[in-house]
C-alpha atoms as one frame of an Amber mdcrd trajectory, in Angstrom:
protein
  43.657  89.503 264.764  42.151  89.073 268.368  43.065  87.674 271.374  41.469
  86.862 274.558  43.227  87.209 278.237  41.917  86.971 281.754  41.609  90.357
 282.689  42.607  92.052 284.756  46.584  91.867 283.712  48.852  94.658 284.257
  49.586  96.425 280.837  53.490  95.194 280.876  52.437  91.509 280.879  49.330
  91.678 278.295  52.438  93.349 276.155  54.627  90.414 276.768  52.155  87.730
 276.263  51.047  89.570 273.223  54.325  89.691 271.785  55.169  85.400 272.451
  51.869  84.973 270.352  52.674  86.366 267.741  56.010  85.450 267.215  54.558
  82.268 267.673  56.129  80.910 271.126  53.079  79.847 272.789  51.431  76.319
 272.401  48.915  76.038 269.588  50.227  80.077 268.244  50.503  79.155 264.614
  53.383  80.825 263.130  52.701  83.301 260.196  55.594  84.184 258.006  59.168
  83.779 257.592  60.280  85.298 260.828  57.851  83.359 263.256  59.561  79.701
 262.185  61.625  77.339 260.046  62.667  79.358 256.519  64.550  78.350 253.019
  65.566  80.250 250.325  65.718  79.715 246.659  66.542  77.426 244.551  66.088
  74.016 245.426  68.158  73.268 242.652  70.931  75.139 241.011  70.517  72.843
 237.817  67.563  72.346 237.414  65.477  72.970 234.105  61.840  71.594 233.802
  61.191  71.282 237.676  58.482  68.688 238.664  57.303  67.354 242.309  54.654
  65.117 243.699  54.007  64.774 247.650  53.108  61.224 248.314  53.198  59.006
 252.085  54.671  61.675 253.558  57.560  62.247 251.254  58.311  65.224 248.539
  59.514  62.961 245.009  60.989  65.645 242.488  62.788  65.373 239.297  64.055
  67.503 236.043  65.816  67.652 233.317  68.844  65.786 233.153  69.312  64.987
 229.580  71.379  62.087 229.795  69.260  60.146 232.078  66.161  60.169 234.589
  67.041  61.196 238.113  64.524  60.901 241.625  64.891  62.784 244.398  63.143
  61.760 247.538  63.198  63.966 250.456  60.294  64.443 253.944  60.890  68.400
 253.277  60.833  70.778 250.429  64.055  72.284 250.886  65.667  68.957 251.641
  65.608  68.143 248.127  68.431  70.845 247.475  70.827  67.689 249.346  68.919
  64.592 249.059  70.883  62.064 247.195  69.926  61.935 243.488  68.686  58.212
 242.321  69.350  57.360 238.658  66.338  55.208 237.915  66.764  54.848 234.137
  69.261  55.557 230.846  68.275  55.907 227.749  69.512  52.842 225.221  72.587
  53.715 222.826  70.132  53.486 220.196  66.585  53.939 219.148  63.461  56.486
 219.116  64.422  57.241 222.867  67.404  57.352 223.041  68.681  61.223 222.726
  67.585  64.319 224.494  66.054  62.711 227.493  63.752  65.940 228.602  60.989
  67.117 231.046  60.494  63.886 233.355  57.183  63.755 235.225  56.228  60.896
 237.962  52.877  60.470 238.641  51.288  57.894 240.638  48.448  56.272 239.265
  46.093  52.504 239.808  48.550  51.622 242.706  51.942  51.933 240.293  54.180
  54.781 239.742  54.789  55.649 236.162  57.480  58.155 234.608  56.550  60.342
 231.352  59.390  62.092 229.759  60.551  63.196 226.428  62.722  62.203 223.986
  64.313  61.550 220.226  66.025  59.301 218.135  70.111  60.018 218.376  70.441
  58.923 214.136  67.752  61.089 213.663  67.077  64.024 216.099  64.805  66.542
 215.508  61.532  67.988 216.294  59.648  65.610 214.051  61.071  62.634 215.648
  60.425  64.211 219.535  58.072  62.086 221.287  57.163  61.711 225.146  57.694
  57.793 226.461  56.758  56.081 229.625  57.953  53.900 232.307  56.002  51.569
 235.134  57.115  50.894 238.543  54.930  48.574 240.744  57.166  49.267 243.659
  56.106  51.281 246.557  59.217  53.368 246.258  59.592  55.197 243.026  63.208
  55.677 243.914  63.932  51.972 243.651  62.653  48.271 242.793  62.364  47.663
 238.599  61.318  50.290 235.530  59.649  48.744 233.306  59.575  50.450 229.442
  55.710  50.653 228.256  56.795  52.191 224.731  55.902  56.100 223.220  52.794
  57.212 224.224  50.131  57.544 220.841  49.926  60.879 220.581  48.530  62.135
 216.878  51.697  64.618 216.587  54.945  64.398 217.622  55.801  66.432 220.709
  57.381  67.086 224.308  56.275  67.535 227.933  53.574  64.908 228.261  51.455
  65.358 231.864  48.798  63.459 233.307  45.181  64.261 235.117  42.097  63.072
 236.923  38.983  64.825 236.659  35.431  62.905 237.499  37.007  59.484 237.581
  38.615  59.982 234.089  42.352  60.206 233.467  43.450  63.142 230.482  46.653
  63.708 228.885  47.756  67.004 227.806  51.401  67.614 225.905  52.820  70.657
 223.619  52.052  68.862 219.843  54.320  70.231 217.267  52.018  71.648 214.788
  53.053  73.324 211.303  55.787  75.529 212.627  54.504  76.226 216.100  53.660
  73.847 219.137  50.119  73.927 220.226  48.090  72.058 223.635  46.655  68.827
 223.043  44.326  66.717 225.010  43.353  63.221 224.720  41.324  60.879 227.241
  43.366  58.247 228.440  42.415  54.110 228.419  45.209  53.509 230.578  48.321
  54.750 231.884  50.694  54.027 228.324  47.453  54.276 225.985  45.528  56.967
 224.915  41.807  56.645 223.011  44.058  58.932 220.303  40.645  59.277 218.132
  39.191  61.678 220.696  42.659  63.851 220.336  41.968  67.832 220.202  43.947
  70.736 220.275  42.913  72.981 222.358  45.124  76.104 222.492  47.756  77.977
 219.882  49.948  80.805 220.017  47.764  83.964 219.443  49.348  86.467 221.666
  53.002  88.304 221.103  53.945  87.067 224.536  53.279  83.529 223.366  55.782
  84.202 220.198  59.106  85.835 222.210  62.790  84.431 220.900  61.369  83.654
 217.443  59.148  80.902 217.510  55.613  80.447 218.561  55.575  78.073 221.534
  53.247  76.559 224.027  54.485  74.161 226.305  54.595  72.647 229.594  50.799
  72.112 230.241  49.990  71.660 233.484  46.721  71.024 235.486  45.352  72.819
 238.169  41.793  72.593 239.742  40.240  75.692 241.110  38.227  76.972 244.123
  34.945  76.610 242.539  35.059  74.065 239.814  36.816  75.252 237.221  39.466
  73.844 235.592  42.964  75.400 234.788  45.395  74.534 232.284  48.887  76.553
 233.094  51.732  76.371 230.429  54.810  77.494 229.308  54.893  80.125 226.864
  57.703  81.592 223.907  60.894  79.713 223.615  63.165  79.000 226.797  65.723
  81.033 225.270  63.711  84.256 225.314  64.359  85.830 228.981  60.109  87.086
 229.042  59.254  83.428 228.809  56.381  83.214 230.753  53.427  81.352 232.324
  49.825  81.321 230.751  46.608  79.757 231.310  44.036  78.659 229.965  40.689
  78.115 231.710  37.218  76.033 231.360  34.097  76.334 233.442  32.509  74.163
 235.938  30.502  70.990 234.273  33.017  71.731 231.108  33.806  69.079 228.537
  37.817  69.504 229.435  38.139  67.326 225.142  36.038  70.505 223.053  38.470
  73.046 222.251  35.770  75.732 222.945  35.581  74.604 226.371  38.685  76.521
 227.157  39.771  80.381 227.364  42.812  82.077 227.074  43.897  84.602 230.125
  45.374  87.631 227.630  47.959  88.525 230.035  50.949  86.016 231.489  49.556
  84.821 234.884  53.456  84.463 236.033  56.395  86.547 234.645  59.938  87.378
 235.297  60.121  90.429 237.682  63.548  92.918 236.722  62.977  94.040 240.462
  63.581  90.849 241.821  66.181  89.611 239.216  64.202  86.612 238.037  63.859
  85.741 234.384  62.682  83.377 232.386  60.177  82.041 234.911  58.384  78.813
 233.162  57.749  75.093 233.054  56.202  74.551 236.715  54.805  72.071 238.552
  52.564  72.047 241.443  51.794  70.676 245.133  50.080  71.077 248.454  51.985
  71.462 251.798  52.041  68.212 254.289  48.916  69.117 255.924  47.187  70.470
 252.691  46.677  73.581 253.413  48.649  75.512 251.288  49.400  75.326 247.428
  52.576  75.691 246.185  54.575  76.432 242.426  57.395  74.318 241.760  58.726
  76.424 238.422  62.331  77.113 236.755  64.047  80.684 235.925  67.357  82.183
 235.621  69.063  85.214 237.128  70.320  86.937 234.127  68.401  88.093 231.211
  70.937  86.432 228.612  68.517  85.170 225.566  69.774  81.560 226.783  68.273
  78.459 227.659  71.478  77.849 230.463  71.644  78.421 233.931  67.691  77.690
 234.741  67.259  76.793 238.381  64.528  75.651 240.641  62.168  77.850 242.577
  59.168  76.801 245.014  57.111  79.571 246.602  53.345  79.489 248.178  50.416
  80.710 246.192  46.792  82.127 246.795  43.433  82.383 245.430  41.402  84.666
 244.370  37.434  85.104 245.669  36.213  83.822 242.666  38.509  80.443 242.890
  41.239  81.152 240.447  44.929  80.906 241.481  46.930  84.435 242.295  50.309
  83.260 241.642  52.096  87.257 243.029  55.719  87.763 241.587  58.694  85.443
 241.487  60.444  86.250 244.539  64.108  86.978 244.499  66.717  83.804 245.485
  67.465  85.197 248.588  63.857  86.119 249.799  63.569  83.894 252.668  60.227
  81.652 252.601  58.460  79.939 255.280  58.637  76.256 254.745  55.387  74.377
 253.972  53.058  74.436 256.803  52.895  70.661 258.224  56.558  69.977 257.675
């Protein structure tokens, strides 16, 4: 870094001015780091399982799993969501396919209406077989309140959990973990609206191949979540082994510019995790994540889960957010989950 000063200037006051730059205390210095501004530390939540956020007019909207019922947060700032007041926005019925297990909420905002995907089971009859992902429409400006409106189970081919929605060239995709033969797999299918999918076109397009993908004794994909790169490509990042295994783990999968994102060979497998605990920093479990883009869209961030003991359980997942990069040839370098008391810089823009 360079900076330019009317010269002459004795050498004690080039030092000074030198040293308010960079800690960022003259007008238009733009602060770099944790030290040169406003800092938060892990986790937003201390609850928190199956994280998910979306920035929109001006406000951070975030959400996870709650089990009993579906829960909004709305806050201006990224760490604000660790007080914002939680809005219950819909409970399951006492009976019925959705009315059990209420799992892995995600609110997207799409054709002027918010809609809320989640996933759930039938309480007479809960299992696997009977795990769907549902949907409900808001045509309020405020996700947080005005009327939910049930549009039904999405029709997905196989039954299944943690249903997520994208737009690529004017064309809306879905992508959920399918529960195939004793595994769960990635499926795709183009969208005709929001609640509907043109199920016909359907396609797996990744499986558990790799020993990181089978940790805690199943053979698990999960949490599929879009990401466009740099330069075109496409990126598919999931979950990976069950959420009981403590090496659970993010992987990706990855299609060319121009790709068809519905032909299964479209895609490739990375054969290492992309994002994985770290023993050095005390963070385990890292999975299910979510992403979004700082106020002024400049920086990318990971909204993911992980615990802070490697105890083969499920419990105790909290919510992490940290910034990520990218690599010169335009796919995401997501570094190492930093500890929860690493201080972070908050979003630039806030």
């Amino acid at each position: 870094m360079s900076f330019l000063f009317p010269s002459p200037l004795p050498v004690l006051r080039r030092k000074i001015l030198l040293f308010l730059v960079l800690l960022g205390a003259l007008p238009g210095a733009r602060a770099q780091g944790p030290a040169a501004g406003r800092t938060f530390t892990n986790p937003l939540k201390a609850n928190g399982p199956d994280p998910w956020v979306v920035r929109h007019g001006g406000y951070y909207y975030y959400t996870n799993t709650m089990g009993k019922n579906l829960t909004l947060w709305k806050s201006k700032t990224l760490e604000g969501i660790k007080d914002a007041p939680g809005a219950v926005v819909w409970t399951p019925p006492a009976a019925g396919p959705n009315s059990y297990e209420i799992w892995a909420p995600e609110l997207h905002f799409l054709a002027d209406k918010w809609y809320l995907y989640y996933t759930a089971t039938d309480k007479a009859n809960f299992s696997d077989q009977t795990r769907y992902i549902f949907v409900l429409e808001n045509a309020g400006p405020d996700p947080t309140a005005g009327t939910w409106v049930d549009k039904g189970k999405i029709n997905t081919r196989y039954s299944g959990l943690d249903g997520s929605v994208f737009e690529h060239q004017g064309r809306h995709y879905f992508l959920y973990s399918a529960y195939v033969g004793p595994q769960s797999v990635l499926a795709i299918a183009p969208m005709a609206n929001p609640w509907t999918l043109d199920a016909a076109q359907e396609t797996i397009i990744a499986q558990p191949t790799y020993a990181w993908e089978k940790g805690g004794g199943r053979q698990i994909l999960e949490g599929p979540e879009f990401l466009a790169g740099r330069k075109g490509q496409l990126f598919v990042v999931y979950s990976a082994s069950a959420c009981w295994d403590d090496n659970y783990c993010l992987g990706m999968l990855t299609a060319r510019p121009g790709a068809d994102p519905l032909r299964a060979d479209s895609w490739t497998k990375a054969p290492q995790p992309v994002f994985h605990p770290s023993a050095g920093n005390g963070v385990w479990g890292t999975g299910h994540n979510g992403f979004t883009t700082s106020p002024d869209g400049r920086e990318s961030w990971i909204i993911y889960h992980a615990k802070a003991a490697a105890d083969g359980k499920c419990e105790g997942r909290s919510t992490r957010a940290q910034r990520f990069g990218w690599n010169p040839d335009g796919t995401p370098n997501f570094g190492a989950p930093a500890a929860l008391a690493t201080p972070q810089a908050v979003p630039s823009g806030e």
